[in-house]
N, C-alpha and C positions, 0 to 999 in steps of 0.2 A: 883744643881737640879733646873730645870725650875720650875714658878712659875707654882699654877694650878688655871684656871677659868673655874665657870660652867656659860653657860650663856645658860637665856630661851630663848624659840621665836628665836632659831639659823639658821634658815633657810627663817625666815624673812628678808625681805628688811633691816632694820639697824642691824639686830641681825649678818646679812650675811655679812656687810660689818665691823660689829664690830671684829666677827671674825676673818678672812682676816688680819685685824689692828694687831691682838693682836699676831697671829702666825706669823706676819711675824716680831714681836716685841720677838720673842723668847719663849712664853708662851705655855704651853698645855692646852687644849681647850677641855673641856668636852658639848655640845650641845644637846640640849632637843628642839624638835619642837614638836607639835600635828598634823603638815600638812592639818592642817581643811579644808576645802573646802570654806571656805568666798571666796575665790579667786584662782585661776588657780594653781591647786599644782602642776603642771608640773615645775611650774617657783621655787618653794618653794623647789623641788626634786634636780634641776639645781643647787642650790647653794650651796645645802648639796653636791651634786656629786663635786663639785668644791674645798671647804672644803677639802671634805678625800682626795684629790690628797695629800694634807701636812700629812704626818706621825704625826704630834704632834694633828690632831685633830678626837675626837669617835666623832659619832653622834646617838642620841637614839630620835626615834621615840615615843612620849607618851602624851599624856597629863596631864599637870601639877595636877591639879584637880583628877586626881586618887589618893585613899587614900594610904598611903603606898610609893608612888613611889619614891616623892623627899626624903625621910626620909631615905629609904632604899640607895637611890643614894646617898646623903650628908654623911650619914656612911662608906658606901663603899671608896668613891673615896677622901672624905675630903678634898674639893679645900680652896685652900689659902683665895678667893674673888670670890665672885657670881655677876651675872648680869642678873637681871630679865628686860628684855624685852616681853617675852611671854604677848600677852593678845588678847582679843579680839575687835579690835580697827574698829573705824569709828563712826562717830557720827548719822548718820541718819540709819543705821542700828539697835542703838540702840534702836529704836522707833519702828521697828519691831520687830528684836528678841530679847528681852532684856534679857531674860532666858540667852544664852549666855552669855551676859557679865555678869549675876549672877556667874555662873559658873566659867570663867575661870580667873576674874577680881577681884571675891571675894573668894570664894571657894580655887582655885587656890592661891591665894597669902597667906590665914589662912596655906595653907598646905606649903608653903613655910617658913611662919615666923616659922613656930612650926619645924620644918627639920634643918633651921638654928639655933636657942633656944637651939635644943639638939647637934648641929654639928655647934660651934661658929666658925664665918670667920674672917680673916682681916676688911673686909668691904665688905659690904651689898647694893649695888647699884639698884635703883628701876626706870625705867621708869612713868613719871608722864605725862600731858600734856597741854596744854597752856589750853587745854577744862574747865580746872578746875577754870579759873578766870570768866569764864562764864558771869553775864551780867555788871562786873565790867567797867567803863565808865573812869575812869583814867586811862592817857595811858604817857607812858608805862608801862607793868605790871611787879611790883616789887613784889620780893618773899615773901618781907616782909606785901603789900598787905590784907588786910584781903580778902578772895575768899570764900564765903559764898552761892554764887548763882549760881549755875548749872543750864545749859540749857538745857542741855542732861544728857540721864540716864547712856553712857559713861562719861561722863565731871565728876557725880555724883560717879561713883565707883571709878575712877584715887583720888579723893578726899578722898575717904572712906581707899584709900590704903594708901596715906600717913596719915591717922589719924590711921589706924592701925600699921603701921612701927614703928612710933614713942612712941605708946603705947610698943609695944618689947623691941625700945633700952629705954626707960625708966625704963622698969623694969630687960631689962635684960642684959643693957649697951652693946646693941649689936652697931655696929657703921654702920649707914645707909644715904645713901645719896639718896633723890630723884632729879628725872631732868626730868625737865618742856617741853617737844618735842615742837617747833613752826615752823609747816607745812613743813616738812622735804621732798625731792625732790631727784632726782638724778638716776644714771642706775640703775639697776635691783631694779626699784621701784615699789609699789602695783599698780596694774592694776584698784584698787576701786578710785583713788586718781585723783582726777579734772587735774591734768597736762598730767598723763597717760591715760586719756578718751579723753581729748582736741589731744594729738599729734594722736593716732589712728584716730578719727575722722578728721582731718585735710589730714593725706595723705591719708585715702580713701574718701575725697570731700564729708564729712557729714556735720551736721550742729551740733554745740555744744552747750550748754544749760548752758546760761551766767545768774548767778542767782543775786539776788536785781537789773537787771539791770545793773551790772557791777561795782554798787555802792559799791564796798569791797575791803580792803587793807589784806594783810595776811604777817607774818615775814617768808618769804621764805627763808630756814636754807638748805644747801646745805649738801647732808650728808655726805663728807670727814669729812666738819667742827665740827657737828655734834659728830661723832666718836673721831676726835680730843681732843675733850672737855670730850666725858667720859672715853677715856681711861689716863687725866691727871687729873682728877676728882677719878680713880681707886688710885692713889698712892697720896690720899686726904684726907682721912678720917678724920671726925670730932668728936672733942673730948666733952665729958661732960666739960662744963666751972664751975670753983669752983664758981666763983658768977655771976650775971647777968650784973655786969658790965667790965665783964671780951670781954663780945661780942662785937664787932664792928660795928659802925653805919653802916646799911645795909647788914649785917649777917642774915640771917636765922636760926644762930645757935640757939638749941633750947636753953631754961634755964635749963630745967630740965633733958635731955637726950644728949647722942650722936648725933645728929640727926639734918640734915638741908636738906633743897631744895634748889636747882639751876635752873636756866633758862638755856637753850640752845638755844639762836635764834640769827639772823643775827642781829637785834638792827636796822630794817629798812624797815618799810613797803612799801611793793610795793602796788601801784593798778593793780588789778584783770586785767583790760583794756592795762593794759604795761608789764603785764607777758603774756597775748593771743598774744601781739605784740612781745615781745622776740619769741615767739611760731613759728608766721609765717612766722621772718625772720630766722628761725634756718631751717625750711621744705621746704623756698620758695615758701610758697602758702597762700594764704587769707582764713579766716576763715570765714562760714556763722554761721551766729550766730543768737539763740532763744534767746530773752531776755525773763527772768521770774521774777516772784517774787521768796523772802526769803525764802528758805527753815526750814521749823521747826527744834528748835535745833541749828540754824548755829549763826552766831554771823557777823556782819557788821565788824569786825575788830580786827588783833591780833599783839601787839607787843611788844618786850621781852628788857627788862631792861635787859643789861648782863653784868652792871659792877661787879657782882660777879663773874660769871667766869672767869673773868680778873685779878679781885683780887685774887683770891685760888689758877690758874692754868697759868696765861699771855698769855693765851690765849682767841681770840676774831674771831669769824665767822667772814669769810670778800668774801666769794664767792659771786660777783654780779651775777644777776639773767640770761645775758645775757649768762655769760661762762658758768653758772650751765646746764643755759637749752640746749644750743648748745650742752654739754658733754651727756644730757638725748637723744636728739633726734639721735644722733648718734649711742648712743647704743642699741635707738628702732631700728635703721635700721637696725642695722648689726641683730641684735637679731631675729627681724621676717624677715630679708630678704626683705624689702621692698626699 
């Protein structure tokens, strides 16, 4: 009998290609989206339409944060290993509507741990995000890191979840893994997302809105790669260690619970100024470009220590930014026909 995974956020950009990953790895695939409107649900529809073509995958329209929902879903269907991607992501957004991310970031994930509490898994996989080392100045960021200062009220709840995960497997030796997203890229990716506003603007001769000045580095993580890492991260799970020096220098494992975080990034910042130039030679056109200041919330720089996912899984991100981006603008064209 095939293995069974519920993953949230299934119709999301990675949840979509996580997907994908997993049924064509032999698995059955149970898929939870809300279809929120943050962004073009038409694309969000497309992927789920894409999805059900495989017999091994349902899809259920709902959002996580209804009471009842995931409890009744985890009883019913009792998957082997969950994957919560679900949430309501973007950092500047959160400064307008942060109600949202109360909602679907905190609310949403309490009704998750309590679903899983009473309907124990394998392992417990949680989306987390680089936002969470927030104005930490040592670089690269290690998991082990202390990450105390949030710049965003996103970057603030991703944090909140992994202090609440681990609070579960510590009392309820539930086995949980979170992973650190660093600026994940690629086809069928969000339309909110600085590379997805840059390529649209670009083939219809707008000008794009280059922030600090172009002064920024970001770990642009390809999301084959991405995917790669957590579905060898799924057949991962981590164990309560009898003592604390049972953990290995550079483990995240907790001392007291099942419970660690992982990074997922390419381990290589690019500047901002040499991903718009991968851009223009992938479209064949020159960008006009608004320089601006920093955007509030945003951070000058982000880069992922990944010799732990190398150590747990032997695997290691290694899509340069050029093939990444030539593989995204290709799929804008075919995609919109342009």
């Amino acid at each position: 009998m095939a293995r069974k995974v519920l993953v949230t956020g299934s119709a999301g950009f990675i949840g979509y290609h996580l997907c994908e990953r997993l049924l064509h790895d032999g698995f059955e695939v149970i898929g939870i989206d809300a279809m929120s409107d943050y962004y073009d649900v038409s694309l969000k529809q497309r992927r789920h339409q894409m999805l059900l073509q495989n017999q091994g995958f349902t899809a259920i329209e709902a959002a996580i944060e209804t009471e009842g929902l995931l409890a009744d879903l985890m009883a019913r269907e009792t998957p082997d290993v969950v994957v919560h991607l679900a949430a309501q992501a973007g950092v500047r957004w959160s400064i307008e509507n942060p109600q949202a991310y109360l909602e679907a970031n905190l609310v949403g994930v309490y009704r998750l741990l309590e679903a899983v509490r009473a309907n124990p898994v394998e392992h417990l996989l949680m989306a987390s995000t680089s936002s969470v080392y927030g104005a930490n100045s040592k670089m690269p960021y290690r998991e082990t890191d202390k990450a105390d200062t949030q710049m965003s009220f996103y970057g603030a709840t991703k944090k909140a979840n992994e202090a609440m995960s681990h609070s579960y497997a510590h009392l309820y030796g539930l086995p949980v893994t979170m992973f650190r997203f660093f600026t994940v890229y690629g086809p069928w990716g969000r339309p909110d997302m600085a590379y997805f506003k840059f390529v649209r603007a670009i083939l219809e001769g707008e000008a794009i809105d280059v922030y600090n000045h172009g002064d920024m580095k970001r770990d642009f993580t390809y999301v084959t790669d991405l995917v790669e890492g957590i579905r060898l991260l799924i057949d991962t799970p981590p164990e309560r260690p009898e003592t604390p020096e049972e953990i290995a220098e550079g483990d995240s494992l907790s001392p007291v619970a099942p419970w660690r975080v992982v990074n997922i990034g390419n381990g290589s910042p690019v500047q901002l100024m040499d991903f718009i130039a991968a851009i223009e030679d992938a479209t064949g056109r020159s960008a006009q470009k608004n320089m601006m200041e920093m955007q509030p919330g945003d951070v000058p720089e982000t880069w992922a220590d990944a010799a732990l996912l190398k150590s747990l899984t032997g695997h290691a991100p290694k899509t340069d930014v050029r093939t990444g981006v030539k593989a995204f603008v290709d799929w804008y064209r075919d995609y919109y026909d342009v």
